[in-house]
Every structure is written in C-alpha cells, then in structure tokens.
C-alpha positions as CSV (number, residue, x, y, z in Angstrom):
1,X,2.6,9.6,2.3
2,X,5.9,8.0,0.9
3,X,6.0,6.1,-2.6
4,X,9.0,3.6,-3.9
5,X,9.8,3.9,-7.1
6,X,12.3,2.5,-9.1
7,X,12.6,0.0,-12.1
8,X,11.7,-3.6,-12.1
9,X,13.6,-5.9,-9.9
10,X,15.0,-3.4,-7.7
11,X,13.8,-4.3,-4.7
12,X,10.3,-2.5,-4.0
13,X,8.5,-5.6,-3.4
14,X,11.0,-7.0,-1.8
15,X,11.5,-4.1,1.0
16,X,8.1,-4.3,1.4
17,X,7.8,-7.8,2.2
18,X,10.4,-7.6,4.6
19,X,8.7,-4.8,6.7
20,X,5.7,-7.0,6.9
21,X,7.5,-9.9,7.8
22,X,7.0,-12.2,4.3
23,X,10.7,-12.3,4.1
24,X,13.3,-12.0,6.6
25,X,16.7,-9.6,5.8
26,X,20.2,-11.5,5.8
27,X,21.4,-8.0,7.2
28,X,20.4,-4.9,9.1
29,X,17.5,-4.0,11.2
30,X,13.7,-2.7,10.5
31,X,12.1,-0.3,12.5
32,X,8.3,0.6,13.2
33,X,7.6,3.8,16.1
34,X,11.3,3.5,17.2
35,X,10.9,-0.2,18.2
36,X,12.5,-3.4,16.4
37,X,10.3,-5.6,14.8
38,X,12.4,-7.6,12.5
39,X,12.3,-10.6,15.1
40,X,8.7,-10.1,15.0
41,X,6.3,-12.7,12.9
42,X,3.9,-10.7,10.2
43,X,0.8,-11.3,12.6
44,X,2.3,-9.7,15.3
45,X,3.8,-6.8,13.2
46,X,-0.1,-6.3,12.1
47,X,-1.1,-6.3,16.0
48,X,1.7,-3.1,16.1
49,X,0.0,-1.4,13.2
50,X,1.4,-2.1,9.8
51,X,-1.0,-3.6,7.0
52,X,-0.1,-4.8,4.1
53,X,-2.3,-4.7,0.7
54,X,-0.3,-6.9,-1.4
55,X,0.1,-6.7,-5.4
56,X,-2.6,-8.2,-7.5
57,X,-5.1,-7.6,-4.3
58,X,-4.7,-11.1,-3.1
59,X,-8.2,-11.2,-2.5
60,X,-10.2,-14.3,-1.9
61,X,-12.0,-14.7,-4.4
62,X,-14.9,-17.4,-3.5
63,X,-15.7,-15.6,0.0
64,X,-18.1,-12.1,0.0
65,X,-16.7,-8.5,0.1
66,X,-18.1,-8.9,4.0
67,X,-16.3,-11.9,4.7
68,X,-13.2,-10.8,3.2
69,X,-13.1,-7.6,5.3
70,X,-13.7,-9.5,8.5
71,X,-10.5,-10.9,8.0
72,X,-8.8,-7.8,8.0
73,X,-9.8,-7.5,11.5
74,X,-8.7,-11.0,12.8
75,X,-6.1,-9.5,15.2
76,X,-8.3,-6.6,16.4
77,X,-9.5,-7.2,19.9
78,X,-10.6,-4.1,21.3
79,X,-13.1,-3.2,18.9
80,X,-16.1,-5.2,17.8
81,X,-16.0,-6.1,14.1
82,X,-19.4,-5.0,13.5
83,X,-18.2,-1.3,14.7
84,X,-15.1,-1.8,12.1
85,X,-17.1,-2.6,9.1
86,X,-19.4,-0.2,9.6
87,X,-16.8,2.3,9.6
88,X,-15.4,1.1,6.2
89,X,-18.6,1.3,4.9
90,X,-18.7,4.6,5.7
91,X,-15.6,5.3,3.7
92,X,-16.6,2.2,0.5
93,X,-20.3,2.9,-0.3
94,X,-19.6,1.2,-3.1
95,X,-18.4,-1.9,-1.0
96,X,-21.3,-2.0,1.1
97,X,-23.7,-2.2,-1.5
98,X,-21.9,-5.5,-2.7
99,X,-21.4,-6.9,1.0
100,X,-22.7,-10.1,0.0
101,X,-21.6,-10.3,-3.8
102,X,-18.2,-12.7,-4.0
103,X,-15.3,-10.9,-4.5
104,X,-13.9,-12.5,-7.4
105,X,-16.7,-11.2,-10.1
106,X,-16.0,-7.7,-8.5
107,X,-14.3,-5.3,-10.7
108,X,-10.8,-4.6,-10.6
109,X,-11.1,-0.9,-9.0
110,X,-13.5,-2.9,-6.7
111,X,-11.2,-5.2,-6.0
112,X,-8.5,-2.6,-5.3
113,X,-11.2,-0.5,-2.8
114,X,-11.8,-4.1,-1.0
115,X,-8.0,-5.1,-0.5
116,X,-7.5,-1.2,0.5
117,X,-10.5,-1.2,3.0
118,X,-9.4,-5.2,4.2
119,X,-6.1,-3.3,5.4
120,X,-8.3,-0.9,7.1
121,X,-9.9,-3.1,9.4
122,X,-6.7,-3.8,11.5
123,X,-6.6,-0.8,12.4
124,X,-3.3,0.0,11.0
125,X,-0.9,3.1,12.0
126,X,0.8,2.7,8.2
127,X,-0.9,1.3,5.0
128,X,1.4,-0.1,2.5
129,X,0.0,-0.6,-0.6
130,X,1.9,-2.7,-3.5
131,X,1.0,-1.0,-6.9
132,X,-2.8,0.1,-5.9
133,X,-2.9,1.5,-9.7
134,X,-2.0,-1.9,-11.4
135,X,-4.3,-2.6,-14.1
136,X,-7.3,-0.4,-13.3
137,X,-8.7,2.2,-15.4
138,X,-7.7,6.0,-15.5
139,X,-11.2,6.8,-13.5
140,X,-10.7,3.8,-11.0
141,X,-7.2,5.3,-10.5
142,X,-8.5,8.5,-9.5
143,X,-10.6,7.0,-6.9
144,X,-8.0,5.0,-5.5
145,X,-5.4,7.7,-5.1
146,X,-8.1,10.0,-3.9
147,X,-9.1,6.9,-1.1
148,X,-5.4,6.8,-0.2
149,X,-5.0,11.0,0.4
150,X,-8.1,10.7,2.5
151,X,-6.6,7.8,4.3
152,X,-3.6,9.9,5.4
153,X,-5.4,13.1,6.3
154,X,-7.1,10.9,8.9
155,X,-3.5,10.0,10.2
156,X,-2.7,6.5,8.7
157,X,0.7,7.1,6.8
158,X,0.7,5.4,3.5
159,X,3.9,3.3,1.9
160,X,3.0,2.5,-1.6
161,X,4.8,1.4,-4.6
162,X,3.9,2.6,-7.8
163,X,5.3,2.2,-11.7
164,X,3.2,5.5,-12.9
165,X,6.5,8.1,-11.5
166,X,4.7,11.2,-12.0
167,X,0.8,10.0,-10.8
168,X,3.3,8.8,-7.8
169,X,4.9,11.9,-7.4
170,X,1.8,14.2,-7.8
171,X,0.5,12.5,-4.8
172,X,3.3,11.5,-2.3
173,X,4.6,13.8,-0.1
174,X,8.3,11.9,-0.3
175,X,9.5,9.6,-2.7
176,X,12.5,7.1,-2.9
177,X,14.1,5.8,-5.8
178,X,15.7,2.5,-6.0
179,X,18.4,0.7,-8.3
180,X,19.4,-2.9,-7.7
181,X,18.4,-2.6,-3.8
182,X,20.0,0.7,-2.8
183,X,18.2,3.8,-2.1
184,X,19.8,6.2,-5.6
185,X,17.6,9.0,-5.2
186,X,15.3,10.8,-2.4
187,X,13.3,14.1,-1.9
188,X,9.9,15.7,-1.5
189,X,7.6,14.6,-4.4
190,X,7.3,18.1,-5.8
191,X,11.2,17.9,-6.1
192,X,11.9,14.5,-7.6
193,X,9.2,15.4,-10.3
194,X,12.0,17.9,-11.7
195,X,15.1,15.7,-10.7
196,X,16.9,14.7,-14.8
197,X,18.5,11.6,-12.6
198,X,15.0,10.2,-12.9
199,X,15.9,9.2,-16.3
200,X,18.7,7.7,-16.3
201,X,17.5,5.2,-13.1
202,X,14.5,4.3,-15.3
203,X,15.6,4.5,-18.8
204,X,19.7,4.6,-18.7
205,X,19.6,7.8,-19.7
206,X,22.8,10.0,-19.2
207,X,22.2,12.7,-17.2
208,X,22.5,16.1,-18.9
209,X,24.5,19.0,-17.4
C-alpha cells in the first residue's frame, strides 16, 4: 500500500495517468509485473490488472450503482458478471442496498465506495485510487481507508494519492514525495511521518538541523 504525496502540480495525477495509459510519457518506460506496458492502450493495461479510480469518482451519474459496476467488469471474460457483483456486494452492503438508486443522488462517501468497488470488478492486481478522501466527511473517511487496508490484505496492492500527509502516512506502508515531477523524498510511512524535509516540500519550510 504506497501513497503519492506532494504539493499541487507536482505531478501525482499526472504519474498516475500515465501508468493507466490517459497520457503517454515523452521519456522513459513504465512497468507493471516486470513487463512493459507503456506501448499498451488503457483497456489493455486494465485486462493486465491495473484499475484506475479517478479524482472526483468519475461516476456516471444518470445510470444505477448496478449498472455502473457492470462496467467495471467490461474486460473481464473469465468470470461471469453476476459472480463479480455479488462479490462486491459482499464487501459494499451499503451499495447493494442502493443497486438500483442512480448514482448521482448518492452521497459522496457513496460515491467514493461505488467508484472504489467499479475498480474492483476488473479484477485488478493494483488499485490506484486518485484522492479517495477528497471532499468526504471525517466518518466517510474512515470507511474508505478502512475499505482500502482490507482491499490489500486480500492481495490487491493499492497506489493512491492523497493531500491529508499524515491520514496518508498512518495508512501506507511506503510513501513518495514529489516536487515539480521528481521523486524528493521516499521511505516506510512510519518513517516519513518523522522526516522535517516534509515541510519544507509542502510549505517551503527550511529544514532545521
């Protein structure tokens, strides 16, 4: 369980986007499970086991929480979608009990459960998750971190982004800072939560001896 952190515009999004295939890098390589995927469009990198939950959920708002999760499992072929959303019901009794509502006069901790469980139903191998905290209350946060450690016990690694550094850092087992695209700072959560450099990334801060 790895979070990006860093200030705005420093490039979380944008690494993100480019491991899913919603940009494409000028330079360098990306690799998933020691294979190159860069050359790879975003629905095939999904069929190799990275989902993306984007910022602001991305939901569609007009279609039911069922009908949105069914499109999480548009490239699955090997399992019947009925056996997949039964198994994120399983996990969002909350979601199943709004199967039919719309999604758009869903809540926002709602809305963050559906996007998360929409990820789900690909089948993923790692969950990246832009900003799954944004906007939602402390209580919905809970439930949302708590969804994503449960997530990872069960052997999905988890990518997220996250503005909150030390709600991040509680969580993650690694963290990486960035500044203006470049990789400033890196550790185990635990350690980062200590590091003084944190400050002067986020706040311009000089460091203190």
């Amino acid at each position: 369980m790895v979070c990006l952190l860093g200030p705005n515009g420093s490039g979380k999004s944008t690494l993100m986007n480019s491991i899913s295939g919603l940009l494409r890098p000028r330079a360098g390589s990306i690799r998933f499970a020691g294979e190159k995927i860069d050359h790879l469009p975003p629905h095939r990198r999904v069929v190799q086991g990275i989902a993306h939950v984007l910022e602001r959920r991305r939901l569609f708002p007009y279609m039911t929480v069922e009908e949105n999760l069914l499109l999480g499992a548009y490239t699955v072929q090997d399992v019947p979608a009925q056996g997949l959303l039964e198994e994120t019901y399983a996990r969002f009794p909350a979601i199943r009990e709004k199967r039919r509502v719309v999604a758009g006069v869903l809540s926002g901790g709602e809305q963050q459960l559906l996007a998360i469980g929409r990820g789900l139903m690909s089948r993923p191998r790692c969950l990246m998750v832009d900003e799954p905290l944004l906007g939602l209350a402390l209580r919905a946060q809970e439930q949302v971190m708590s969804l994503l450690r449960e997530i990872n016990a069960a052997g999905v690694s988890i990518l997220f982004i996250e503005q909150n550094v030390r709600r991040a850092l509680t969580h993650a087992h690694r963290g990486y800072v960035l500044q203006t695209g470049r990789v400033v700072l890196q550790g185990r959560g635990e350690e980062l939560l200590g590091n003084l450099e944190l400050e002067r990334v986020y706040f311009g801060k000089a460091s203190r001896a």
